[in-house]
N, C-alpha and C positions, 0 to 999 in steps of 0.2 A: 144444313144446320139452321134451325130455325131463332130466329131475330125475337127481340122486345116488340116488335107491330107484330107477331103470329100471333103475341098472345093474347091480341087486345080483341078478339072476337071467338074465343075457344069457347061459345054456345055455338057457331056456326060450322064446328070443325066435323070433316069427314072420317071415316076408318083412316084413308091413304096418312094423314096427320097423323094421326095415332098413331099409325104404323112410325114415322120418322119420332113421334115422342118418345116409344116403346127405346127403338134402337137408341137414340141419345141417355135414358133414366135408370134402364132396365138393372148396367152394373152397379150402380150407384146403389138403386135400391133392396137388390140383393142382396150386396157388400152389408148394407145397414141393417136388412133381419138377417142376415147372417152373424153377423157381430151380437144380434141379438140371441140367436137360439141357438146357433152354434150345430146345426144340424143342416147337409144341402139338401136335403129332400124338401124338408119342412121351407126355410129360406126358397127355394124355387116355388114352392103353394105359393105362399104367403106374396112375393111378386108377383104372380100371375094374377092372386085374388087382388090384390091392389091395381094393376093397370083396368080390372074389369071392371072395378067399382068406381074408380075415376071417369073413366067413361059413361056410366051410370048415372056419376054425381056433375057432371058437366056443367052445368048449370050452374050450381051453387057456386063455380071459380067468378071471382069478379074482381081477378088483377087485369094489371094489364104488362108486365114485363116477366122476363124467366126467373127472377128474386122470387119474385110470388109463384110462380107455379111453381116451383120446386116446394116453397114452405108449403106451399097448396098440397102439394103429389106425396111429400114427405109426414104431411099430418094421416092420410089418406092410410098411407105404412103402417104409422104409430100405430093409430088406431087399429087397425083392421090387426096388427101385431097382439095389442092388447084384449080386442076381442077373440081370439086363438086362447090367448092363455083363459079366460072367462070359461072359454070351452070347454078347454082339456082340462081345466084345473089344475095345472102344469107347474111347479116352482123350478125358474130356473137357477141351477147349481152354478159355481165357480168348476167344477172338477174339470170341467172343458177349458179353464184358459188354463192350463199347466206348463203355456212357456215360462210364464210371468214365473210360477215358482217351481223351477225345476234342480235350481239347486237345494232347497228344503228335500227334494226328493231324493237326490245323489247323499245328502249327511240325516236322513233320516236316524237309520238304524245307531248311530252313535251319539244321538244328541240324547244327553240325561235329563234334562227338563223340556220332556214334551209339552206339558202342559201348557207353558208360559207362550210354547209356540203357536198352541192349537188357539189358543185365548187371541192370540193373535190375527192367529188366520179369521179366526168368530170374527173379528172388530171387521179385518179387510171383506170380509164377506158384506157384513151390512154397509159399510162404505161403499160400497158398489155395489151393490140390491138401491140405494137410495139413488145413486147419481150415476148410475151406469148408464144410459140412457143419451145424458146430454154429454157428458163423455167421451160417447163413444159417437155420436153426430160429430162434435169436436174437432177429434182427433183422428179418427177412422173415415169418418164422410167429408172431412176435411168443410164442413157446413160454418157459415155466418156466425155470430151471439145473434143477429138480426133475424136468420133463418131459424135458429134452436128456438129462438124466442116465439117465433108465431108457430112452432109445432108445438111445443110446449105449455104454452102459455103464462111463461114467466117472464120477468123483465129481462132484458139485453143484462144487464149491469149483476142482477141474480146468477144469471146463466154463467156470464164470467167468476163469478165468485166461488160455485158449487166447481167449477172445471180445475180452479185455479186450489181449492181446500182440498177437491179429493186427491190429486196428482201429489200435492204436497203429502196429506194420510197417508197413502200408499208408499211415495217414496221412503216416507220415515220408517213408517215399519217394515218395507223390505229390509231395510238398511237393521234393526233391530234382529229379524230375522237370522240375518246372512252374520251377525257379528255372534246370536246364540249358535247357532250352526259352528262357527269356527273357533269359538271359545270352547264348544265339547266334545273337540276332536281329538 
């Protein structure tokens, strides 16, 4: 397990280190483009192209504790996540998190006012196209406001604000959802 002093010289670091960074980040980082594209083919690219370019970018790291390399290794993600989508041109859908509403699925066919539902799902879509991201660092990467904050580049105190309005959005309108749902049954 490597200590806060490994990281205080990582311009001087060998493969062998990389290899022990690789095994310490690798889940971490997958778990996080995976939360993001929701695909494990793409999610295993995308960490492979991130440990290659960290390597690459070595240099430019000038922490000196694991705080910092991770927001270091994690902006590394981001990025190279949102250069992917530049690529492919790619918008990603909700269709893929269908735990979140799968009871909408089971009372679909009986509910008389789709509409009111779908207006809904619209709002939760852009709720989460805007703040999915730090969200899902959050909650899913179980990540700092301190860490979101240096991949990000918003403030700590932001970070927490955006985490703390979208969870509330969500939960309200789940909660909207699930009451047309069983109101037109």
């Amino acid at each position: 397990m490597l200590r806060d002093k490994d990281f205080e010289s990582l311009s001087k670091w060998r493969l062998e280190i990389w290899w022990e960074i690789y095994e310490d980040y690798a889940k971490r980082i997958y778990d996080f483009l995976y939360y993001k594209t929701f695909e494990k083919e793409v999610a295993e690219d995308l960490t492979q192209e991130t440990f290659l370019k960290a390597i690459k970018k070595t240099s430019s790291f000038h922490g000196t504790s694991r705080g910092q390399f991770t927001s270091w290794l994690y902006s590394i993600a981001y990025n190279n996540y949102i250069d992917s989508l530049r690529t492919k041109k790619e918008v990603i859908e909700l269709e893929n998190v269908e735990d979140s509403f799968q009871i909408i699925e089971h009372y679909w066919e009986n509910i008389d006012n789709k509409s009111k539902v779908q207006d809904i799902l619209s709002f939760l879509n852009t709720i989460w196209k805007t703040n999915k991201d730090i969200v899902i660092m959050r909650i899913w990467d179980d990540l700092s406001y301190k860490e979101i904050s240096a991949i990000t580049w918003k403030s700590e105190e932001n970070c927490k604000k955006i985490v703390s309005r979208t969870l509330h959005q969500i939960q309200a309108n789940l909660a909207l959802i699930f009451f047309i749902c069983t109101i037109n049954l």
